[in-house]
MIKOLFI-194965 format. One line per field, with one value per atom (N, C-alpha, C): residue in one letter; x, y, z; atom name; residue number from 1. Coordinates in nm, 3 decimals. Atoms other than C-alpha are relative to their C-alpha. Layout:
% residues N
residuo = c(A|...)
px = c(X|...)
py = c(Y|...)
pz = c(Z|...)
atomo = c(CA|...)
num = c(NUM|...)
***
This chain:
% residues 155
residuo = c(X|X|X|X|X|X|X|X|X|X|X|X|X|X|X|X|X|X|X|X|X|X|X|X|X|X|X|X|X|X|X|X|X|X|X|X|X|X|X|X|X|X|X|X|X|X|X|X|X|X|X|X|X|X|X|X|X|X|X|X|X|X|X|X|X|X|X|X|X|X|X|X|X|X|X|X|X|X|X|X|X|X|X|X|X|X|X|X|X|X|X|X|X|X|X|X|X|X|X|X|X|X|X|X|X|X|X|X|X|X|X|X|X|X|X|X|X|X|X|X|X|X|X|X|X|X|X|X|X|X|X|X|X|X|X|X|X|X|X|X|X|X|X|X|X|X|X|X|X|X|X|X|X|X|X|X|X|X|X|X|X|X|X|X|X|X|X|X|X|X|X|X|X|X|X|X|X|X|X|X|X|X|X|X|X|X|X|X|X|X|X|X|X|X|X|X|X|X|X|X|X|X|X|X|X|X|X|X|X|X|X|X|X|X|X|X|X|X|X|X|X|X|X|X|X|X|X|X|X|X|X|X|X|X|X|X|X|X|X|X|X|X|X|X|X|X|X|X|X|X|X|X|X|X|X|X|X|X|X|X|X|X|X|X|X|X|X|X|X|X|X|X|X|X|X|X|X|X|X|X|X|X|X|X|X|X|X|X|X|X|X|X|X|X|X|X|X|X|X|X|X|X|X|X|X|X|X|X|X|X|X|X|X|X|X|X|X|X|X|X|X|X|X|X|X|X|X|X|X|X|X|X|X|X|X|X|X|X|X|X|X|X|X|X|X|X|X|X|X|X|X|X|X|X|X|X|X|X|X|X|X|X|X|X|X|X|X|X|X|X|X|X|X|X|X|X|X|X|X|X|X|X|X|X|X|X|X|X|X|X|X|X|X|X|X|X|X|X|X|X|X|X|X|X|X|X|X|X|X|X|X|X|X|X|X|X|X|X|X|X|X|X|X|X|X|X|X|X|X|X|X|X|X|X|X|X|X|X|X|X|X|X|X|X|X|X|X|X|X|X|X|X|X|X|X|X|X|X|X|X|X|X|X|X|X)
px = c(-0.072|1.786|0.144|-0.165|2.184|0.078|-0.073|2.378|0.154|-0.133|2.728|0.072|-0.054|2.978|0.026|-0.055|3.160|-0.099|0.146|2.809|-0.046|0.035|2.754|0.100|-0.089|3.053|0.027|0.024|3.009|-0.106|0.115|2.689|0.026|-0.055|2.824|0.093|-0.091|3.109|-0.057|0.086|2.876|-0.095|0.022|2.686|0.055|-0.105|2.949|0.066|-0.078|3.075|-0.156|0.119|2.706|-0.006|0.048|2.673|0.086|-0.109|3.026|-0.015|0.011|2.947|-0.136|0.175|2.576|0.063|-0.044|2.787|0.092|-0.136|3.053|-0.118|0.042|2.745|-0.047|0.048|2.631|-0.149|0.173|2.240|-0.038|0.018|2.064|0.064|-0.023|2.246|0.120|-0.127|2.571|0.040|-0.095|2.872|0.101|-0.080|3.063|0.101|-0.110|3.309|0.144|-0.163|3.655|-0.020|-0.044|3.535|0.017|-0.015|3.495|0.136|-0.130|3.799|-0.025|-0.009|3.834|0.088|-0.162|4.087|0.092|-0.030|4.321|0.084|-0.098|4.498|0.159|-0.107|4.840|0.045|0.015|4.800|-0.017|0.020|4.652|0.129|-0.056|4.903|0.153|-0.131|5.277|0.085|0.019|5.295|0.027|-0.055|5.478|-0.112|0.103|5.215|-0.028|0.021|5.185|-0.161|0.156|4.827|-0.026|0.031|4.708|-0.112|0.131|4.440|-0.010|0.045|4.321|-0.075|0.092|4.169|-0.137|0.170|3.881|0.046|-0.032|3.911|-0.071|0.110|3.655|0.032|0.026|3.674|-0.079|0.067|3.443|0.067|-0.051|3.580|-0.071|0.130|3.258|-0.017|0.014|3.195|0.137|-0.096|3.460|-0.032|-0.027|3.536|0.065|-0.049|3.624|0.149|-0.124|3.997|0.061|-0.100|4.089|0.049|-0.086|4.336|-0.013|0.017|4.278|0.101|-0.082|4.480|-0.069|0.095|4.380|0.090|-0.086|4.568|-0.040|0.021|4.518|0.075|-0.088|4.627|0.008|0.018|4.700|0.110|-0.084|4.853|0.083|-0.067|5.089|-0.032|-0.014|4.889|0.036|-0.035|5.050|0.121|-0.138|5.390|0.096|-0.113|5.569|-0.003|0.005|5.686|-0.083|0.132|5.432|0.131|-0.069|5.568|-0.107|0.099|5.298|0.113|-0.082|5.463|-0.101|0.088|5.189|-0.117|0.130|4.909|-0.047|0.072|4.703|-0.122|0.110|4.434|-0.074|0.083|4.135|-0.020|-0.023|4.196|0.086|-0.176|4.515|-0.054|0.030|4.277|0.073|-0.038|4.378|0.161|-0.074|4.723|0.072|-0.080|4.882|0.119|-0.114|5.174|-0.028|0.004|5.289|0.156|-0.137|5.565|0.092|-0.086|5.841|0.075|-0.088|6.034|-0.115|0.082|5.904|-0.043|0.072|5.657|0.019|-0.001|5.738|-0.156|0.087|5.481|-0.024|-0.008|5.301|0.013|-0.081|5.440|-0.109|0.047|5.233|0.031|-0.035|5.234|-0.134|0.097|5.006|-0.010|-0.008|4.911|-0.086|0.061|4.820|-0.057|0.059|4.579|-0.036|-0.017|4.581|-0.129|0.083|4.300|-0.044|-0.007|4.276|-0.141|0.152|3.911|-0.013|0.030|4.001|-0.072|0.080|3.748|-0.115|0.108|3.557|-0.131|0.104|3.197|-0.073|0.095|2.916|0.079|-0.095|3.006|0.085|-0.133|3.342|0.021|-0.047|3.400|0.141|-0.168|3.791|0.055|-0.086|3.949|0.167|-0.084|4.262|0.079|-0.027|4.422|0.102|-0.085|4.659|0.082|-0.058|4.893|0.099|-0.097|5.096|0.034|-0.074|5.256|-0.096|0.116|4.901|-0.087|0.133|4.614|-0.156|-0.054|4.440|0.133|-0.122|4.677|-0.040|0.039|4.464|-0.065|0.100|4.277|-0.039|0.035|4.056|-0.052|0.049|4.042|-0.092|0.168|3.723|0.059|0.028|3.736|-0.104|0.143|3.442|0.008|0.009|3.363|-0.126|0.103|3.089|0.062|-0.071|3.278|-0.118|0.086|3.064|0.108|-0.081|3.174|-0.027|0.079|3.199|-0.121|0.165|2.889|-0.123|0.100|2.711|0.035|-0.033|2.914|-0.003)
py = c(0.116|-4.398|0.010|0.042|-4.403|-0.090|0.091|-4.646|-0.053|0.002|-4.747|-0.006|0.047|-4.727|-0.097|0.129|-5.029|-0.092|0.128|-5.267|0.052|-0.005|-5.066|-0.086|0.080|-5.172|-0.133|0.180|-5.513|-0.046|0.042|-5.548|-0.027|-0.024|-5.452|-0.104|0.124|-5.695|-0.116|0.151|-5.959|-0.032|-0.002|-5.853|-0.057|-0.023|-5.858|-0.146|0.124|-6.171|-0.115|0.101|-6.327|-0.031|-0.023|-6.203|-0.064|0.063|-6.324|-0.121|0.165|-6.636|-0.062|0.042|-6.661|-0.041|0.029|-6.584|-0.047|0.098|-6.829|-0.116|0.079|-7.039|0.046|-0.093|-7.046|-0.025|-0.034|-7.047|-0.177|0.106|-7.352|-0.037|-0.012|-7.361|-0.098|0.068|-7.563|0.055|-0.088|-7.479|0.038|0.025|-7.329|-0.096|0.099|-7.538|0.035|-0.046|-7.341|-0.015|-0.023|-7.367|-0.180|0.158|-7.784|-0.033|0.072|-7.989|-0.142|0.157|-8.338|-0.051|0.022|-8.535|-0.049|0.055|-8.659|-0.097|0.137|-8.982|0.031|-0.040|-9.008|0.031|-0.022|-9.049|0.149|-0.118|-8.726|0.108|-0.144|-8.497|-0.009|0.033|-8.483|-0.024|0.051|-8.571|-0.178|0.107|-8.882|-0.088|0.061|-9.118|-0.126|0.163|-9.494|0.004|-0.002|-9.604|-0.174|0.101|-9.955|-0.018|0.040|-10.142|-0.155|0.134|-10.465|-0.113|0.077|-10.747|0.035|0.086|-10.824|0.104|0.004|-10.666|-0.022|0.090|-10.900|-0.155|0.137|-11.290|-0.008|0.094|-11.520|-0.113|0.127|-11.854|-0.087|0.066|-11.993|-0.038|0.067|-12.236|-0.067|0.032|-12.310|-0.119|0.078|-12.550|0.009|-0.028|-12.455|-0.030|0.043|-12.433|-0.004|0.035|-12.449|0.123|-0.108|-12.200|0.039|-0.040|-12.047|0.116|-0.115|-11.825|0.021|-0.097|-11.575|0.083|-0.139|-11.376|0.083|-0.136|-11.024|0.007|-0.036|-10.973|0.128|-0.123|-10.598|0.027|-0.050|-10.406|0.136|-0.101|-10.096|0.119|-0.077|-9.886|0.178|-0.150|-9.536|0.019|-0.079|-9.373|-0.019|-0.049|-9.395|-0.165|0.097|-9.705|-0.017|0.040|-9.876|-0.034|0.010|-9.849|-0.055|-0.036|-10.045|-0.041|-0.040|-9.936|-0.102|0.139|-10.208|-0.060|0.030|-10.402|-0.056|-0.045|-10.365|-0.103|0.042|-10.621|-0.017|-0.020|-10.590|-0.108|0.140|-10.897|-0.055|0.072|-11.083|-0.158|0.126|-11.391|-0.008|-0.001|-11.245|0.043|-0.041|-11.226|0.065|-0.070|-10.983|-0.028|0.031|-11.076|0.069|-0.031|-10.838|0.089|-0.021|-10.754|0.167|-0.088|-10.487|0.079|-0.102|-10.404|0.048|-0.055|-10.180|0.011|0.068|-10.238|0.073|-0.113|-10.057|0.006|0.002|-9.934|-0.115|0.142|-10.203|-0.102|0.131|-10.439|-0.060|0.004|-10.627|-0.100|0.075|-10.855|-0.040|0.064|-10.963|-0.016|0.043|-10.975|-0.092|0.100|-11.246|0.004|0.011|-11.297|-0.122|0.126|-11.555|-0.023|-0.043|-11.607|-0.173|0.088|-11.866|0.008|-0.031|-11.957|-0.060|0.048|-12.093|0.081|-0.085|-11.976|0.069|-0.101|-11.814|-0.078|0.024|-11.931|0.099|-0.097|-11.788|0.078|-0.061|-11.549|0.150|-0.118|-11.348|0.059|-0.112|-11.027|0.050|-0.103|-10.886|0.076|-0.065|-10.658|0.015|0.000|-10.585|0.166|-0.131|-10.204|0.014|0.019|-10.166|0.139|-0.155|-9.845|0.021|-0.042|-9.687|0.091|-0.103|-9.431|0.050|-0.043|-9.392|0.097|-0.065|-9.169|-0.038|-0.055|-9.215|-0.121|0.078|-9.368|-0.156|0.114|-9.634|-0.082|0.073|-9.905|-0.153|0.103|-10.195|-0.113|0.114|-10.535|-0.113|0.080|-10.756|-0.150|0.114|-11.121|0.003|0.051|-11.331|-0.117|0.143|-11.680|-0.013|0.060|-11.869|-0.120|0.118|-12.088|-0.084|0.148|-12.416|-0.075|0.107|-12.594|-0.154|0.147|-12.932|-0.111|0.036|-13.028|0.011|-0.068|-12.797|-0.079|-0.035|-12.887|-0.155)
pz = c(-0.047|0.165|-0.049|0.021|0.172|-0.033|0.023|0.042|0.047|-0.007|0.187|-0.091|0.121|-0.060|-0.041|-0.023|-0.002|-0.002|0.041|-0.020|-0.128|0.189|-0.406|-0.052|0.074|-0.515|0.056|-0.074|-0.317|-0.098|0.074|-0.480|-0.178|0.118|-0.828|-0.073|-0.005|-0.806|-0.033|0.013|-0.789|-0.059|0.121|-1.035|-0.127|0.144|-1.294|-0.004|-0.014|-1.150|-0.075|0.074|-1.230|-0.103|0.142|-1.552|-0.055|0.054|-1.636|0.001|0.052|-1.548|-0.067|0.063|-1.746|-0.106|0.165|-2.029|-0.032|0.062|-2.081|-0.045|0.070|-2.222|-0.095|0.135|-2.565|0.091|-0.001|-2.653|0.015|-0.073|-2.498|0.127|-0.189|-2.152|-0.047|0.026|-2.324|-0.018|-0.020|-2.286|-0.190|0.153|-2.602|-0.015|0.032|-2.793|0.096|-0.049|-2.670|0.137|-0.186|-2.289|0.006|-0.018|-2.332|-0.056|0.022|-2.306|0.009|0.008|-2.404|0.020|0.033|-2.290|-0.107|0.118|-2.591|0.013|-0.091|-2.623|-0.049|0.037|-2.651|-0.173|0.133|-3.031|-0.075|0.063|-3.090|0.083|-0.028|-2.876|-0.054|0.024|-2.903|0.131|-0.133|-2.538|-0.001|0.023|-2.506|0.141|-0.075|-2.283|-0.026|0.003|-2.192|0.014|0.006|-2.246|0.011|-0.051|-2.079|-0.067|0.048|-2.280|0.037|-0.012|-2.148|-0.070|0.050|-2.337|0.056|-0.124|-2.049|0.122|-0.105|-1.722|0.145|-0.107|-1.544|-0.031|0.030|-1.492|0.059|-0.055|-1.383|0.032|0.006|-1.222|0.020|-0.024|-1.155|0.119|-0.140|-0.911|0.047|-0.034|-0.691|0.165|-0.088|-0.433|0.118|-0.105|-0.097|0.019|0.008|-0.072|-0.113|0.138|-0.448|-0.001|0.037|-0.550|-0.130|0.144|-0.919|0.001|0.058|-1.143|-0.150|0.099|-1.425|-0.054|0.047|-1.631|-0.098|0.087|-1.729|-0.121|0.112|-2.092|-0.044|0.069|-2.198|-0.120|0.119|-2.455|0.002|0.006|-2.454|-0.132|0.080|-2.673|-0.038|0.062|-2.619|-0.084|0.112|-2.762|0.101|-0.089|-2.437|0.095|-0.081|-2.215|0.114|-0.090|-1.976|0.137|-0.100|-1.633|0.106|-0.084|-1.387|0.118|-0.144|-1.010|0.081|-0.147|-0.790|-0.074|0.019|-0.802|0.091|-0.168|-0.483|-0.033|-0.022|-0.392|0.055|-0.149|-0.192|0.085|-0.132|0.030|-0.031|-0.007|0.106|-0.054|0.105|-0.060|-0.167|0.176|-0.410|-0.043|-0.037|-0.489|-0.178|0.172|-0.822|-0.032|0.089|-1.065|-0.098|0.085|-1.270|-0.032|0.055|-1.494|0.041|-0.075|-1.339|-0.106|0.078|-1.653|-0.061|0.069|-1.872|-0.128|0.121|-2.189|-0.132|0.122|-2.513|-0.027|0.089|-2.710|-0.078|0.085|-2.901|0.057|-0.052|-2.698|0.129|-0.069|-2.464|0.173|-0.140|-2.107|0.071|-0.073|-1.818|0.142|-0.143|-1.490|0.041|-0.055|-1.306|0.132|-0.124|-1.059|0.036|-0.137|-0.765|0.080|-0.121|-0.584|0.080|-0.114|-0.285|0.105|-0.060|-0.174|0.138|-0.121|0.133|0.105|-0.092|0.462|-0.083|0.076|0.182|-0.024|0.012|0.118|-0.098|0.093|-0.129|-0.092|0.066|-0.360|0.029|-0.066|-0.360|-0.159|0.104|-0.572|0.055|-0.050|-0.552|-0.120|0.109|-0.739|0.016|-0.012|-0.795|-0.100|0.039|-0.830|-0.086|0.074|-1.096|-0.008|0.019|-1.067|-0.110|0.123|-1.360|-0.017|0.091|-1.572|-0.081|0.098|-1.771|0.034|-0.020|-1.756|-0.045|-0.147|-1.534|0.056|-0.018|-1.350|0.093|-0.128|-1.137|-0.145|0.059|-1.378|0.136|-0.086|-1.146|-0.098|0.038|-1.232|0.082|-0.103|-1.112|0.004|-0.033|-1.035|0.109|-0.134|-0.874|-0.048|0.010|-0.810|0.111|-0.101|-0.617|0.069|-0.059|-0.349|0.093|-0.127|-0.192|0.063|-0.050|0.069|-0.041|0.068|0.038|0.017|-0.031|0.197|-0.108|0.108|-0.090|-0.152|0.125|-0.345|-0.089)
atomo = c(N|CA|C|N|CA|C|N|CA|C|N|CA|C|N|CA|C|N|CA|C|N|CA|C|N|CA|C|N|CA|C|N|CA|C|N|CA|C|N|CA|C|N|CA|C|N|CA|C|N|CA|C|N|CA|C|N|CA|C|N|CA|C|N|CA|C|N|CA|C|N|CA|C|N|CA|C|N|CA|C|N|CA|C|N|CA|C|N|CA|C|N|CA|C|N|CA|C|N|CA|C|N|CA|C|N|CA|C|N|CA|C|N|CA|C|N|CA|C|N|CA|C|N|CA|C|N|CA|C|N|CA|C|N|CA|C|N|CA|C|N|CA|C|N|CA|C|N|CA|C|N|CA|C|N|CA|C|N|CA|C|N|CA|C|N|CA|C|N|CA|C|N|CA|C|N|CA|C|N|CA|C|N|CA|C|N|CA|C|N|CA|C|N|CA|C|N|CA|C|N|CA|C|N|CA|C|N|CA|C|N|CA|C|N|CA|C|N|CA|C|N|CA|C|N|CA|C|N|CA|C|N|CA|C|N|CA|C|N|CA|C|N|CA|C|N|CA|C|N|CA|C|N|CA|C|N|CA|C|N|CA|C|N|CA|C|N|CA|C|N|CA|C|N|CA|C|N|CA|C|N|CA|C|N|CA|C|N|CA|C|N|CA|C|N|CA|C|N|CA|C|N|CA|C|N|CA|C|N|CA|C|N|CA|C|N|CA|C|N|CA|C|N|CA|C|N|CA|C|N|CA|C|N|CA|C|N|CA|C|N|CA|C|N|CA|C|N|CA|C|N|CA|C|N|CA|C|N|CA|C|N|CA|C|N|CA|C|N|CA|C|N|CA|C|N|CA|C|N|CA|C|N|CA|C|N|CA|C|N|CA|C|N|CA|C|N|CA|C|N|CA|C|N|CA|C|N|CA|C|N|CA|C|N|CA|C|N|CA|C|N|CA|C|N|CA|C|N|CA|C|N|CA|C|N|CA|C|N|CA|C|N|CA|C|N|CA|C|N|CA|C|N|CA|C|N|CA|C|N|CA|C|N|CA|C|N|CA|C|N|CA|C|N|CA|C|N|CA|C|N|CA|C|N|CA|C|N|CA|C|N|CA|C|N|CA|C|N|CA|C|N|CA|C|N|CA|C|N|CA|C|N|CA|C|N|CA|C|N|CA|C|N|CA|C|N|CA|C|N|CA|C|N|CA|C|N|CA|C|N|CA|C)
num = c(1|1|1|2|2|2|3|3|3|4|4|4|5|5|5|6|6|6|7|7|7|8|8|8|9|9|9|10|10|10|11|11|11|12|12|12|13|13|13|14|14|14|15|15|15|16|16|16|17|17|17|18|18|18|19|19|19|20|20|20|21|21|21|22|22|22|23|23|23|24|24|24|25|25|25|26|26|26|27|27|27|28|28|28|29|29|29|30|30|30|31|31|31|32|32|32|33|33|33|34|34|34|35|35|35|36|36|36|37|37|37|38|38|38|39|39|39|40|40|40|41|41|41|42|42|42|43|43|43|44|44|44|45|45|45|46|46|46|47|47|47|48|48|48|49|49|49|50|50|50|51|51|51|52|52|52|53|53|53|54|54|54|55|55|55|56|56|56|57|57|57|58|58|58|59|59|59|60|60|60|61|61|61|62|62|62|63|63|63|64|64|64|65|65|65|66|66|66|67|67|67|68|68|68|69|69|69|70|70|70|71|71|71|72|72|72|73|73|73|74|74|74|75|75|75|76|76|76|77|77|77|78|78|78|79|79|79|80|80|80|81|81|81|82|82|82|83|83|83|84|84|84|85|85|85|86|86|86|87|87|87|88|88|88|89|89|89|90|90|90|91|91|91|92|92|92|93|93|93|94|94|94|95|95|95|96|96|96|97|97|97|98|98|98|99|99|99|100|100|100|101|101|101|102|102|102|103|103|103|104|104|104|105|105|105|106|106|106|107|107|107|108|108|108|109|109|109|110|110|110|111|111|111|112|112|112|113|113|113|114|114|114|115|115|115|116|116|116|117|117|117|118|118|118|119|119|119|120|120|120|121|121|121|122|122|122|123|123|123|124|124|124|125|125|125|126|126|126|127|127|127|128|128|128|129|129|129|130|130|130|131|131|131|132|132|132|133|133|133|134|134|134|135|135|135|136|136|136|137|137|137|138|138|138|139|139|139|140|140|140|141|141|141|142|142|142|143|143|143|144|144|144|145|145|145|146|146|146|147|147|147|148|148|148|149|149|149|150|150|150|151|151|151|152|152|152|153|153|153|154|154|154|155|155|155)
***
């Protein structure tokens, strides 16, 4: 039986490529220490990095009343090394509406965004979030609100 050359060394290749990859684990089928990466916070690197920490980033408003308007405010904190820059805050229905601060947060230093939310047309219960974009890693954090709206028939 003949072999083509070009399908040995095809075959071979992919050999070597197997084996190479069996063995980038240790013993037990985990991966060694030097191939895992963790990410690190700004604290540990020398990588200058804004870091968003929120008190809460869920309310409850309970029961609501068809038509009432509520507000909520997000409290966070600026705990990296580098100024907090948040660029939007996106909400999943034009019911909920975001406020949030434009200049930018030192380290340490903290602020808040406010959320709006307007239960008019709405009924039963309503979950919204609200997308928060930044200068952090990662760079998206989501904030929850919900309420249970009765009309006033129910309520």
């Amino acid at each position: 039986m003949k072999i083509n050359m070009k399908r040995y060394l095809f075959i071979v290749a992919m050999a070597l490529c197997f084996l190479t990859a069996c063995n980038e684990k240790s013993e037990g089928g985990k991966l060694s220490p030097d191939l895992v990466t963790s990410p690190k916070s700004a604290s540990q690197t020398s990588e200058k990095q804004a870091v968003i920490t929120f008190d809460k980033k869920e309310h409850d408003f309970g029961t609501l009343l068809q038509g009432e308007v509520v507000t909520y405010s997000f409290h966070f904190t600026n705990t990296g090394n580098a100024p907090l820059l948040i660029s939007s805050v996106n909400s999943s229905c034009g019911c909920t509406v975001g406020d949030y601060p434009r200049e930018p947060i030192a380290p340490g230093k903290g602020g808040s965004i406010k959320a709006t939310y307007d239960s008019k047309s709405h009924y039963g219960m309503q979950n919204r979030t609200l997308t928060v974009m930044s200068n952090t890693m990662p760079a998206k954090n989501i904030l929850h609100i919900k309420a249970k709206v009765m009309t006033p028939s129910q309520y």
